[in-house]
C-alpha positions as CSV (number, residue, x, y, z in Angstrom):
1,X,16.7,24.7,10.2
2,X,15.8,21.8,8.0
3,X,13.9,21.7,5.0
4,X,12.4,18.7,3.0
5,X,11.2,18.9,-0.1
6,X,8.9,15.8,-1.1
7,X,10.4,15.3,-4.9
8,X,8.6,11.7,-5.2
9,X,5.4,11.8,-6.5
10,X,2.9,10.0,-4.3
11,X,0.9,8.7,-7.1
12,X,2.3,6.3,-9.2
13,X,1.1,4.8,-12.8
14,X,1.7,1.7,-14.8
15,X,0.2,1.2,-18.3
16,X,0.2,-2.4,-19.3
17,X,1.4,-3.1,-22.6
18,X,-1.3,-3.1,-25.1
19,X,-2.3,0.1,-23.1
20,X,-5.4,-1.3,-22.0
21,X,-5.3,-1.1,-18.4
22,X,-4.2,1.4,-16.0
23,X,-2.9,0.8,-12.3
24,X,-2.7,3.6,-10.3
25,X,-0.5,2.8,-6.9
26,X,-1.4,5.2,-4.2
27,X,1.5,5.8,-1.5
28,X,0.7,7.5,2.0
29,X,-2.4,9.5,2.8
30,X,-5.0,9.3,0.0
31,X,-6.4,12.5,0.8
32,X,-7.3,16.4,-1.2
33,X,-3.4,16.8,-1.6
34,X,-3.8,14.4,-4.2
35,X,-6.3,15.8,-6.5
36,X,-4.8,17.3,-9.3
37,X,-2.0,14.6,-9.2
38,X,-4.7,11.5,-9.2
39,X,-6.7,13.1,-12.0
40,X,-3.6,13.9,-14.1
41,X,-3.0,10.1,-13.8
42,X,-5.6,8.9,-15.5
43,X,-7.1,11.7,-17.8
44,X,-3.6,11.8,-19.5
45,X,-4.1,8.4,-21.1
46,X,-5.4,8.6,-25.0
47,X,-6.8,6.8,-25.5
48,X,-8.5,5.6,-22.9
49,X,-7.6,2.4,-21.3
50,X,-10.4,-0.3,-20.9
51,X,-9.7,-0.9,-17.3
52,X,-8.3,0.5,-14.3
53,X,-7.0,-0.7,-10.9
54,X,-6.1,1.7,-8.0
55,X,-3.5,-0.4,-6.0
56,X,-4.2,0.8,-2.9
57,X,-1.5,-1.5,-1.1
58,X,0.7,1.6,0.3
59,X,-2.2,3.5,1.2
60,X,-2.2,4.1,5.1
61,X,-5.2,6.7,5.0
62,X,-8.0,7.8,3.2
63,X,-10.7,10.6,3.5
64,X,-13.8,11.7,2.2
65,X,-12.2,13.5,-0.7
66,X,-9.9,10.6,-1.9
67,X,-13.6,8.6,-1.9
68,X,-14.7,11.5,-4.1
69,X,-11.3,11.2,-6.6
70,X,-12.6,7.6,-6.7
71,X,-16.3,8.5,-7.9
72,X,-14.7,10.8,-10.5
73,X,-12.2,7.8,-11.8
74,X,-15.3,5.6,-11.9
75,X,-17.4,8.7,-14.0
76,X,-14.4,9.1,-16.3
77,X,-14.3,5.3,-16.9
78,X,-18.0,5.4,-17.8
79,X,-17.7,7.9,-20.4
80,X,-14.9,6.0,-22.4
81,X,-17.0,3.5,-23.0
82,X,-17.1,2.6,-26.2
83,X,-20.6,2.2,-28.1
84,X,-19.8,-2.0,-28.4
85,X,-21.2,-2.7,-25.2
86,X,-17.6,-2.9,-24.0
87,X,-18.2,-2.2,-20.1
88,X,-14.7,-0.3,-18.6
89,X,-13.7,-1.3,-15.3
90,X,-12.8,0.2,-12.1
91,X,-11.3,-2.0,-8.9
92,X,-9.5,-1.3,-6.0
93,X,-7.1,-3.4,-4.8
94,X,-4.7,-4.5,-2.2
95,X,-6.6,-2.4,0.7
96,X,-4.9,-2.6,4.5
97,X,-7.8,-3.4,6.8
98,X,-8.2,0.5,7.8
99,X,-8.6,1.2,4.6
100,X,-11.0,-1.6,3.8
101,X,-13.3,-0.7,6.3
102,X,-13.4,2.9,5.4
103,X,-14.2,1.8,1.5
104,X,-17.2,-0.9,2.9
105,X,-18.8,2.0,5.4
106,X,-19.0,4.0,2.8
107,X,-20.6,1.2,0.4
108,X,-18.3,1.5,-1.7
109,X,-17.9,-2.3,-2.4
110,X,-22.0,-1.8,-4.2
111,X,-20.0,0.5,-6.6
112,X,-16.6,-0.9,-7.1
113,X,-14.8,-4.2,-7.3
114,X,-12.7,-4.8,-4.7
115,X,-9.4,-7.3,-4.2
């Protein structure tokens, strides 16, 4: 009998170099799986960046949870504000046309940028 064990973490994370934005590269399904691995991704920056991308270029599926993770990104982003007026960022980026269409159903494209 074989046995795989996935070792590769599906979700990826690249700080830019003054730390002030965050991509997040999704690979494969974008679905509940993810949770706790997304949120790690971007609650473990401190302090927070000023904008963040989810690169969504590898991404061949997502469901209605991964469109939750999303809303919880874009409330985490809203409360690092900072009391300037500095406005922090959320974008998604890099979406296959399956994808895409699942985002714009969803309206998604009212809340977030999208590339």
């Amino acid at each position: 009998m074989l046995m795989f064990e996935q070792t590769a973490s599906r979700v990826s994370t690249q700080l830019s170099d003054g730390g002030e934005a965050l991509t997040i590269r999704i690979d494969g399904n974008f679905d509940f799986n993810l949770h706790s691995e997304f949120q790690r991704a971007y609650r473990d920056c401190n302090p927070a960046p000023k904008s963040y991308s989810v690169d969504l270029s590898d991404t061949r599926y997502l469901d209605s949870a991964a469109l939750g993770m999303l809303l919880l990104l874009r409330d985490h982003s809203l409360e690092g504000q900072d009391d300037g007026g500095q406005r922090h960022t959320v974008e998604l980026v890099n979406a296959n046309d399956h994808v895409a269409k699942v985002l714009a159903v969803s309206n998604f494209d009212k809340i977030f940028t999208i590339r």
